[in-house]
ZAMI-317581 format. One record per residue: z, x, y of N, C-alpha, C in turn; residue number from 1; residue in three letters. Coordinates in nm, 4 decimals, padded with zeros to 6 digits, m for minus. Example, Ala and Ser with C-alpha at 12.3 -4.5 7.8 and 13.67 -1.06 7.14 Angstrom:
2
+----------+----------+----------+----------+----------+----------+----------+----------+----------+-----+---------+
|      n.w |      n.u |      n.v |     ca.w |     ca.u |     ca.v |      c.w |      c.u |      c.v | num | residuo |
+----------+----------+----------+----------+----------+----------+----------+----------+----------+-----+---------+
|  00.7800 |  01.3190 | m00.5690 |  00.7800 |  01.2300 | m00.4500 |  00.7800 |  01.3200 | m00.3300 |   1 |     ALA |
|  00.7080 |  01.2850 | m00.2250 |  00.7140 |  01.3670 | m00.1060 |  00.7870 |  01.2900 |  00.0030 |   2 |     SER |
+----------+----------+----------+----------+----------+----------+----------+----------+----------+-----+---------+
//
This chain:
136
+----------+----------+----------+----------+----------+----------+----------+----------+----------+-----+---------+
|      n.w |      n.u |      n.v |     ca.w |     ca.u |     ca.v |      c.w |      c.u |      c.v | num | residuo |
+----------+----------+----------+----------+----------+----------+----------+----------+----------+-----+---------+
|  25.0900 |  05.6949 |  22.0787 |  25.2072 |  05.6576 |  22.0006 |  25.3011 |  05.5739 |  22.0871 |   1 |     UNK |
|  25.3272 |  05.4803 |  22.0468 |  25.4546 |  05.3810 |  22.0668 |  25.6182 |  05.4155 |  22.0867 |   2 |     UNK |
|  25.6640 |  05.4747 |  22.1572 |  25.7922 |  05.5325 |  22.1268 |  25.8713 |  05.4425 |  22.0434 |   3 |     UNK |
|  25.8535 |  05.2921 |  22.1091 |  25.9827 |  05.2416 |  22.0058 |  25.9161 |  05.2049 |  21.8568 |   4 |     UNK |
|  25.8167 |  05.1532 |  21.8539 |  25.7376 |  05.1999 |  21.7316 |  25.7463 |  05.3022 |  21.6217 |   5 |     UNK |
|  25.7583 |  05.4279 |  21.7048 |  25.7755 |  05.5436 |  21.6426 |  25.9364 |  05.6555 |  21.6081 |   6 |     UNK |
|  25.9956 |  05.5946 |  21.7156 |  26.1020 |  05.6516 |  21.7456 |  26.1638 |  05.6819 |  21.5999 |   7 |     UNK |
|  26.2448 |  05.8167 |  21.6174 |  26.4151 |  05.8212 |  21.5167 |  26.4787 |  05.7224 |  21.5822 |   8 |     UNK |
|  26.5015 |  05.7348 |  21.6829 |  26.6698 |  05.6484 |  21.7729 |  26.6783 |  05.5019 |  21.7577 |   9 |     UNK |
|  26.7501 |  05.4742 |  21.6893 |  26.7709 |  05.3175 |  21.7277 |  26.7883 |  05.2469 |  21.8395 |  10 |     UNK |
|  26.7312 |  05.1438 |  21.8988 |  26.7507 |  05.1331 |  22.0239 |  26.7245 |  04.9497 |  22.0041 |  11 |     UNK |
|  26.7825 |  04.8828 |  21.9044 |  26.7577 |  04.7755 |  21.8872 |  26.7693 |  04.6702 |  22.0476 |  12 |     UNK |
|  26.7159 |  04.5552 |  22.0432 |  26.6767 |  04.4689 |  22.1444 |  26.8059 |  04.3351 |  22.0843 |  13 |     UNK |
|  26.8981 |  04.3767 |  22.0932 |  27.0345 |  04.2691 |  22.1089 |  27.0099 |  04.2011 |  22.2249 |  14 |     UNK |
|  26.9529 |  04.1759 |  22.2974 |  26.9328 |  04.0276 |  22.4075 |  26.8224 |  03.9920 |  22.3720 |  15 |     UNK |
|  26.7744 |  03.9950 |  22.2577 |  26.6134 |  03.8669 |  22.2459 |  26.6286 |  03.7875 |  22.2378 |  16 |     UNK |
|  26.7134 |  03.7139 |  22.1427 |  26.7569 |  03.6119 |  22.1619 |  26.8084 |  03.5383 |  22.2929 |  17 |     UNK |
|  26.8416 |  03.5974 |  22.3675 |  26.9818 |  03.5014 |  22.5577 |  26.8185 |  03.5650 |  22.6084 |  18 |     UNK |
|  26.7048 |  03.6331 |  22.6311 |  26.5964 |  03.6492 |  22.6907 |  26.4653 |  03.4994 |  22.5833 |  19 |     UNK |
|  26.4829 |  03.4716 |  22.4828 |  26.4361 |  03.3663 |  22.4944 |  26.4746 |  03.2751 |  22.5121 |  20 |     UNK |
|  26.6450 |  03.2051 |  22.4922 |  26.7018 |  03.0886 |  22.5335 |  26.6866 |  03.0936 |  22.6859 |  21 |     UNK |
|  26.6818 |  03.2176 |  22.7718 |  26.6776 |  03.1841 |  22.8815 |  26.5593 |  03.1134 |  22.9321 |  22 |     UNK |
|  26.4263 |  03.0895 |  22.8572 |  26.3317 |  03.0293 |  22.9252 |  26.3364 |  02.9010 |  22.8490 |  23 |     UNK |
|  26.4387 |  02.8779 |  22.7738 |  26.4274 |  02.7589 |  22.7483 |  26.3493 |  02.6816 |  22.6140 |  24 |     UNK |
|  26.3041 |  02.8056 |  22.5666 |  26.2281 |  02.7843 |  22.4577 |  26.3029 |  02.6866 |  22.3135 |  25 |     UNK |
|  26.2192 |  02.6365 |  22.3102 |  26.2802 |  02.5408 |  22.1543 |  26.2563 |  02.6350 |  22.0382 |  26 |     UNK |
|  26.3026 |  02.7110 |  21.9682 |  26.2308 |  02.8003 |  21.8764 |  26.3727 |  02.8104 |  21.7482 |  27 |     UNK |
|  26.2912 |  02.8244 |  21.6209 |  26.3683 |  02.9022 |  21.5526 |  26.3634 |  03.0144 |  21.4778 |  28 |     UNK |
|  26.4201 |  03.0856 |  21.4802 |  26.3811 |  03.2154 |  21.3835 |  26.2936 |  03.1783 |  21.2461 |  29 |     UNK |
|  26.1689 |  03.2572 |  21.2142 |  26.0872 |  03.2739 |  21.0487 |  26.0790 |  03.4224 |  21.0406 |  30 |     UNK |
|  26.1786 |  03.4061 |  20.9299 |  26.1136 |  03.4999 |  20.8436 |  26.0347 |  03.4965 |  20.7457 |  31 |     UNK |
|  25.9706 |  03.5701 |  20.7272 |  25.8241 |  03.5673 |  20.6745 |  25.8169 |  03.6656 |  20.5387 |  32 |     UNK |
|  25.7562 |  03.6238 |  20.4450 |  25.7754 |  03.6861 |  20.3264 |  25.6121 |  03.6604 |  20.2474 |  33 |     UNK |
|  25.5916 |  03.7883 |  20.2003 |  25.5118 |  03.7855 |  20.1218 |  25.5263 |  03.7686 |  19.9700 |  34 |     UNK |
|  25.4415 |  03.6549 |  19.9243 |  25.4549 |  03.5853 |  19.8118 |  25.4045 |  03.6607 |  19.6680 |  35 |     UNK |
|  25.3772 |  03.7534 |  19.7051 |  25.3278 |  03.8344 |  19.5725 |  25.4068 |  03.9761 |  19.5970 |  36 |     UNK |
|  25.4806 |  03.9868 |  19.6570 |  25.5578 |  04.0981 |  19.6475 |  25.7228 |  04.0769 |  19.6572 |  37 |     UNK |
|  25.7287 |  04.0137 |  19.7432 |  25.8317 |  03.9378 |  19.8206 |  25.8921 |  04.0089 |  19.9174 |  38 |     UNK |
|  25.8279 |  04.1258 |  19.9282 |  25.8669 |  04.2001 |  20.0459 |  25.8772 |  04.1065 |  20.1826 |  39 |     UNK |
|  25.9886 |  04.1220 |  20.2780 |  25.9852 |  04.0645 |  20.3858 |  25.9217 |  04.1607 |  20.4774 |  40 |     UNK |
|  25.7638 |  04.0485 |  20.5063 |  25.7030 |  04.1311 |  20.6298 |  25.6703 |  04.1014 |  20.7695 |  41 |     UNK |
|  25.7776 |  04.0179 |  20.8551 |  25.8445 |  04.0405 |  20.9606 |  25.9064 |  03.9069 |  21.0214 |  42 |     UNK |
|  25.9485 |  03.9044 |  21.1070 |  26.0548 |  03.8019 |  21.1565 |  25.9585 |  03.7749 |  21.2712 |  43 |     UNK |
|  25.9526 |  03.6007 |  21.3111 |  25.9048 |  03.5464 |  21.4329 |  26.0054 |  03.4708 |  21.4722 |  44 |     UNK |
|  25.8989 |  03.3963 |  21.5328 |  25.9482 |  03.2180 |  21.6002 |  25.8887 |  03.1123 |  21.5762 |  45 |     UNK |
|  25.9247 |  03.0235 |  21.5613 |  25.8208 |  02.8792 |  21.5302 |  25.9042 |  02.7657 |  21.6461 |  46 |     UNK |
|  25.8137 |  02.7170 |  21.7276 |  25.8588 |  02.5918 |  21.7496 |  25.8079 |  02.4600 |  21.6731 |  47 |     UNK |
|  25.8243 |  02.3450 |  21.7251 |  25.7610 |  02.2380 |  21.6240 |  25.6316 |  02.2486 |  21.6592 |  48 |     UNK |
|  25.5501 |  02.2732 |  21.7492 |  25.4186 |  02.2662 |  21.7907 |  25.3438 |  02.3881 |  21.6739 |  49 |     UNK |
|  25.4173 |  02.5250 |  21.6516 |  25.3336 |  02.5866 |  21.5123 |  25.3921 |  02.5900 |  21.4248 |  50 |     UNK |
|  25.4998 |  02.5045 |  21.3771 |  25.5326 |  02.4538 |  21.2587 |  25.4356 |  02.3577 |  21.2203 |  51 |     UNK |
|  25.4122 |  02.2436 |  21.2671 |  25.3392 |  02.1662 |  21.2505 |  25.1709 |  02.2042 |  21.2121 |  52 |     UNK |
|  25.1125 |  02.3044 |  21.3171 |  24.9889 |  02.4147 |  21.3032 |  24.9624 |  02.4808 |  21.1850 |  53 |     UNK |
|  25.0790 |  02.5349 |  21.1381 |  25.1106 |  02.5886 |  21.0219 |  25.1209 |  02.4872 |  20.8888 |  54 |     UNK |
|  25.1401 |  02.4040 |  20.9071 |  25.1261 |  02.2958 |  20.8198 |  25.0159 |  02.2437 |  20.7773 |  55 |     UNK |
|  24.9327 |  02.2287 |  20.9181 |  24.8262 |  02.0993 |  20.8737 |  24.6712 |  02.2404 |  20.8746 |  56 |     UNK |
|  24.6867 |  02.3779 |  20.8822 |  24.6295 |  02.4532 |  20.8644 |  24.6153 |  02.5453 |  20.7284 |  57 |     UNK |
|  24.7275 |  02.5663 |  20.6665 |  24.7964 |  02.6233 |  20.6331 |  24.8058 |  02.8153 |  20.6284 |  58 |     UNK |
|  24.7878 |  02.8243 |  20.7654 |  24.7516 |  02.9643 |  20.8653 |  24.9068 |  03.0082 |  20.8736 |  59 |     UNK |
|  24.9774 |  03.0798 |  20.8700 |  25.1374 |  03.0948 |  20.9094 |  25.0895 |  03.1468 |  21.0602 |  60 |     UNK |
|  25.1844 |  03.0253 |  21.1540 |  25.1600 |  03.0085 |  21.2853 |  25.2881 |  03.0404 |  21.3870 |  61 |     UNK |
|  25.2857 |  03.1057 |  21.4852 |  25.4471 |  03.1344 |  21.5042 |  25.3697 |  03.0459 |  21.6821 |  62 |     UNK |
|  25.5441 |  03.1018 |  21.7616 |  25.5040 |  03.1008 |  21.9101 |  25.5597 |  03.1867 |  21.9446 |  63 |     UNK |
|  25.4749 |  03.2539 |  22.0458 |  25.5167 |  03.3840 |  22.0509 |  25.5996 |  03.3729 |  22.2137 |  64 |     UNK |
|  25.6866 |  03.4491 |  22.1386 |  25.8211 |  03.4218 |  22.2807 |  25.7836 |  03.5475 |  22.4183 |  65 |     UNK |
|  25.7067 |  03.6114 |  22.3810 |  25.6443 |  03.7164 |  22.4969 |  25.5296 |  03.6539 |  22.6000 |  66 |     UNK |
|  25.4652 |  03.5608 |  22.5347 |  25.3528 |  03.5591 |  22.5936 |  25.3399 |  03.3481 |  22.6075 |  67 |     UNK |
|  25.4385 |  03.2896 |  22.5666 |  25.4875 |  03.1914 |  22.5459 |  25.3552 |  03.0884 |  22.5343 |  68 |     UNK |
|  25.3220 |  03.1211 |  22.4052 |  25.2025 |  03.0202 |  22.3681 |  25.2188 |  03.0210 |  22.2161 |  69 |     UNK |
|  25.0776 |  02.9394 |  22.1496 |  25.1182 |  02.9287 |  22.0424 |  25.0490 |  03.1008 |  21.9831 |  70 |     UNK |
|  25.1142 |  03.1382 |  21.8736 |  25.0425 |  03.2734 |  21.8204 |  24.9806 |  03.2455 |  21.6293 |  71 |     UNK |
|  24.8921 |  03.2767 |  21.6424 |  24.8367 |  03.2602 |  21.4669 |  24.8104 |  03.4042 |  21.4670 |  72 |     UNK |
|  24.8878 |  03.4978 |  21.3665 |  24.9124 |  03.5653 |  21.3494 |  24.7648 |  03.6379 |  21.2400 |  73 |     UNK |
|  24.7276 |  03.7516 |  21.3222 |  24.6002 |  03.7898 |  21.2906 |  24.4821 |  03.7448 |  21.3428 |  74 |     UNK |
|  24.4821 |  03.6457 |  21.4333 |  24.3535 |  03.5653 |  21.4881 |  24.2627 |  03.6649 |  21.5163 |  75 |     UNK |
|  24.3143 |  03.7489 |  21.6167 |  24.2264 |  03.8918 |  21.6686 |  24.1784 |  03.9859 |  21.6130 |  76 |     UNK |
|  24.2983 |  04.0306 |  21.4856 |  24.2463 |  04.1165 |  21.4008 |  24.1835 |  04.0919 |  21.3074 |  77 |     UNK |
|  24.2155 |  03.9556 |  21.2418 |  24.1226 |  03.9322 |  21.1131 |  24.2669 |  03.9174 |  20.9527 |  78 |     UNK |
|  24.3939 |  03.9801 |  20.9935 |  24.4534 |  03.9654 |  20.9146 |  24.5830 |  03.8757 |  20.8805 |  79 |     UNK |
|  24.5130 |  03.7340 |  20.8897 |  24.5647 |  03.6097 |  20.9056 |  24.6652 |  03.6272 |  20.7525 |  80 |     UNK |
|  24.7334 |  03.4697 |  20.7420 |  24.8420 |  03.4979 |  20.6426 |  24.8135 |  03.3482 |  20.5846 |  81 |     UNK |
|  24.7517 |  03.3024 |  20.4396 |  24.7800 |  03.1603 |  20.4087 |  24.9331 |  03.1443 |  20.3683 |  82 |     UNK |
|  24.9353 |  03.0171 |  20.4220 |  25.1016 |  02.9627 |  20.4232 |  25.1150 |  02.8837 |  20.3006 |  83 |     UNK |
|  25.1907 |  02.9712 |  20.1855 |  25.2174 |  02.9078 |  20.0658 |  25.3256 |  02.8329 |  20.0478 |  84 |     UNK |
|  25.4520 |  02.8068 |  20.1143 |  25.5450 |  02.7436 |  20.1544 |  25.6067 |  02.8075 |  20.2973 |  85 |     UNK |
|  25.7485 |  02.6637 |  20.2944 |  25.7713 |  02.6858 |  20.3486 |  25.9422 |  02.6234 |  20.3457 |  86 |     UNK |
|  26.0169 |  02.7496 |  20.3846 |  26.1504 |  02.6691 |  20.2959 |  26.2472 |  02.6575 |  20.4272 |  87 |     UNK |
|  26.3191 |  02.5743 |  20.4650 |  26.4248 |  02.5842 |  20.5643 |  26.5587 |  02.5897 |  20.5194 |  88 |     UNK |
|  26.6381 |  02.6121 |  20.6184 |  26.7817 |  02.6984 |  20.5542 |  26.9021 |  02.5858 |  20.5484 |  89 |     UNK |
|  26.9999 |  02.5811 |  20.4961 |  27.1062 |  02.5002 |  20.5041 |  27.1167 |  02.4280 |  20.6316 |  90 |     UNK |
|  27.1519 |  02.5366 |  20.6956 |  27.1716 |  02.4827 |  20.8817 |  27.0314 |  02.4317 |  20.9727 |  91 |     UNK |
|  26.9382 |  02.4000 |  20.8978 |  26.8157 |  02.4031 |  20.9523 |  26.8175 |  02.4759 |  21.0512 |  92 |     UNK |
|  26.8711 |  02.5686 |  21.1035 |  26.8117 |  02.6261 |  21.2026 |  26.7088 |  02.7867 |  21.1585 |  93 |     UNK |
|  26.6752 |  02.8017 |  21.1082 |  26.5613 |  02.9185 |  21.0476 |  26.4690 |  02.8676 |  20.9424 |  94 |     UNK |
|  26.3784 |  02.9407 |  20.9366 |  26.2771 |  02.8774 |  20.8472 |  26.2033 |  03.0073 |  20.7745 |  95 |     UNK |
|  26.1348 |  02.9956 |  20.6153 |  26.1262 |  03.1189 |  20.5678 |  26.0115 |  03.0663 |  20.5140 |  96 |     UNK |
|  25.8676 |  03.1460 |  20.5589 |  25.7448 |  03.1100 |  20.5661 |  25.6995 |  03.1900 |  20.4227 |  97 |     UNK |
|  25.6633 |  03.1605 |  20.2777 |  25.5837 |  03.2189 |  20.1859 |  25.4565 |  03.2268 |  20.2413 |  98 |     UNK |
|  25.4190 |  03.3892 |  20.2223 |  25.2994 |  03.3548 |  20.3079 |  25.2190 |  03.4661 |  20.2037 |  99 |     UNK |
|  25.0873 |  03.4573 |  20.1982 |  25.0026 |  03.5380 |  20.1256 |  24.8869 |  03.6122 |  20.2449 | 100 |     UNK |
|  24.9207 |  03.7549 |  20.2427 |  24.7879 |  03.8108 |  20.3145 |  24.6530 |  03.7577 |  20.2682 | 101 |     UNK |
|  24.5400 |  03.7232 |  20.4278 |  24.4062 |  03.6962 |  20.3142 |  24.3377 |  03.8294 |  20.3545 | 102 |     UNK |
|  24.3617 |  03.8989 |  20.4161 |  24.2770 |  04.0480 |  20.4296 |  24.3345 |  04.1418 |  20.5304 | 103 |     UNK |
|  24.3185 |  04.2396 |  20.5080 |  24.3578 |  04.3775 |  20.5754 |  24.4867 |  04.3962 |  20.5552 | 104 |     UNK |
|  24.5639 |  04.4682 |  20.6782 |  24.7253 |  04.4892 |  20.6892 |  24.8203 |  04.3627 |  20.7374 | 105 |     UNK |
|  24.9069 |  04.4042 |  20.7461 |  25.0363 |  04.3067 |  20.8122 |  25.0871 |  04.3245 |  20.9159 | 106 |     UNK |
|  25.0916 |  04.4514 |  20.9566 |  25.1549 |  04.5039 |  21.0843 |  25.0250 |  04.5863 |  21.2002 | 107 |     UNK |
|  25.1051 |  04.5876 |  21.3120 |  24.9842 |  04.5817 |  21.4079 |  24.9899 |  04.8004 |  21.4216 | 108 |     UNK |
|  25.1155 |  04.8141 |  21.3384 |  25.1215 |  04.9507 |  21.3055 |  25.0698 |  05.0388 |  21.2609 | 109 |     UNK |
|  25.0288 |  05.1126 |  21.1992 |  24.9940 |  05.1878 |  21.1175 |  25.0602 |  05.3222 |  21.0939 | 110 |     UNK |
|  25.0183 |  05.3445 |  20.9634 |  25.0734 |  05.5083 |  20.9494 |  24.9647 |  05.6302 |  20.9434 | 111 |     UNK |
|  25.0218 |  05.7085 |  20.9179 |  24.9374 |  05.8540 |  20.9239 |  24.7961 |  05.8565 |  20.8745 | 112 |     UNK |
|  24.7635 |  05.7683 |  20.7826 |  24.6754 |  05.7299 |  20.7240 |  24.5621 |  05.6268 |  20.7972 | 113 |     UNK |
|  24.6233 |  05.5580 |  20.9046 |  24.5457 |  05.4516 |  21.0013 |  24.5863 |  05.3238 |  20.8394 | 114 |     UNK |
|  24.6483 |  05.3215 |  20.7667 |  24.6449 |  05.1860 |  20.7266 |  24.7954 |  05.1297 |  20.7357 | 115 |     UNK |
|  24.7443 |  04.9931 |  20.7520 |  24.8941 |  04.9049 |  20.8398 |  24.9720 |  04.9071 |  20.7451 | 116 |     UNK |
|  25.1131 |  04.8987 |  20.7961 |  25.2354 |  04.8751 |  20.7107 |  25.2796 |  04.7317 |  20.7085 | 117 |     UNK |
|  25.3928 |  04.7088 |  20.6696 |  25.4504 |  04.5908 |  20.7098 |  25.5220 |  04.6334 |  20.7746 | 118 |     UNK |
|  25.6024 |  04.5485 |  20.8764 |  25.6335 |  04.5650 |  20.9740 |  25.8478 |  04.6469 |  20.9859 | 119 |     UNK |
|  25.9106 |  04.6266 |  20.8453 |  26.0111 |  04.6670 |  20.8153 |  26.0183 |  04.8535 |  20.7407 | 120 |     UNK |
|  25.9491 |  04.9274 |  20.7967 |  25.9117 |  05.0825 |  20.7936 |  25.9737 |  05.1308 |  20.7956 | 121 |     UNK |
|  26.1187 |  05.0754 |  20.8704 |  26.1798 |  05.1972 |  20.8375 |  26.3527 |  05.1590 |  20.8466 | 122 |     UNK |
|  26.4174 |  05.2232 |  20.8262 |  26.5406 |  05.2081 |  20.7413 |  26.6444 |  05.2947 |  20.8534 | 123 |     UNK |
|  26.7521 |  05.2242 |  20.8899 |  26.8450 |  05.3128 |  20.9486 |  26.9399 |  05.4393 |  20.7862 | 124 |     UNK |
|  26.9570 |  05.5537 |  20.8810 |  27.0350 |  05.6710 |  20.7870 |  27.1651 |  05.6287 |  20.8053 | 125 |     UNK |
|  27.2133 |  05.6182 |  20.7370 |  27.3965 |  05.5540 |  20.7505 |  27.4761 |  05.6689 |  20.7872 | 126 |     UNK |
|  27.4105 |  05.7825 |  20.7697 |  27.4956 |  05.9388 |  20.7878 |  27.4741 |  05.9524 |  20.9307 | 127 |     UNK |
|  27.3073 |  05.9306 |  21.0297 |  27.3144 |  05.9942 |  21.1162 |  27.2882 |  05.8995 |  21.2127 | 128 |     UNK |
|  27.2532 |  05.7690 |  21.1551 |  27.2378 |  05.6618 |  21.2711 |  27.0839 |  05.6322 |  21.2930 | 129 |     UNK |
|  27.0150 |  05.7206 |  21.2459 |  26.8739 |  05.7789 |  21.3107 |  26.7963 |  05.6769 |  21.2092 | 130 |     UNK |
|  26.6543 |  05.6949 |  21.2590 |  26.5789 |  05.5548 |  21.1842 |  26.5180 |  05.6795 |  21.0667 | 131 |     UNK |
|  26.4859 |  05.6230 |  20.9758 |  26.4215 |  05.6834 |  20.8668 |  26.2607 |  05.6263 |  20.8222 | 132 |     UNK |
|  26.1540 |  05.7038 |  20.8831 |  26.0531 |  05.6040 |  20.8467 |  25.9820 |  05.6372 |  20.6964 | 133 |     UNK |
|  25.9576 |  05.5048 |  20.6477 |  25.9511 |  05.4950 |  20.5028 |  25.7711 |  05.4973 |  20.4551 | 134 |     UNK |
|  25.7067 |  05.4621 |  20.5849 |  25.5719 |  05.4614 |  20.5708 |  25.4896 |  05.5824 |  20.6652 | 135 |     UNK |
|  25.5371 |  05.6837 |  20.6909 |  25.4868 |  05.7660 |  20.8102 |  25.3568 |  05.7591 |  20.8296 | 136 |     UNK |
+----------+----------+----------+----------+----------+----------+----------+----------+----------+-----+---------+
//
């Protein structure tokens, strides 16, 4: 088990952002949405190099700010995402990827069951602060 994965405690990562500007990265926030539900199932990065990937593929392609390359999301597992649009925001700075699962889960998670969630599981309690997971 994953502690922060799994955790009650909130322990959100407020410097991801000043930890990727610090390397300099060109990136903008995607959020990512599934097109037959519209559930939002999770937030990346895109620079122009998998914006463009994502385009002329139509694979929803991020870059992944951990490992600072390009990332196609599912390559390894098999549960890639076709990219049904793709909409950018007033300020162009974010971008919101329609994306359709073509097989398996969404998240690299799972619940009690071994089948993946999406990646938004769980819900802060407004009473106790504590995370509430919605897919155990």
């Amino acid at each position: 088990m994953n502690e922060l994965e799994e955790t009650r405690k909130l322990m959100l990562d407020f410097g991801k952002l000043k930890k990727v500007a610090a390397r300099e990265a060109d990136v903008v926030p995607v959020a990512v949405q599934n097109a037959d539900t519209r559930e939002v199932i999770l937030i990346a990065y895109a620079n122009e190099r998998a914006l463009r990937h994502s385009i002329e593929t139509r694979t929803a392609t991020f870059w992944s700010t951990s490992r600072n390359e390009l990332w196609i999301k599912g390559a390894t597992s098999g549960h890639t995402f076709d990219l049904v649009e793709v909409r950018v925001n007033c300020e162009q700075n974010s971008l919101l990827y329609v994306v359709r699962p073509r097989a398996g889960g969404i998240c690299h998670t799972k619940n009690r069951a071994s089948e993946p969630r999406d990646c938004f599981y769980r819900r802060i309690d407004f009473e106790t602060g504590e995370l509430e997971n919605l897919d155990p």
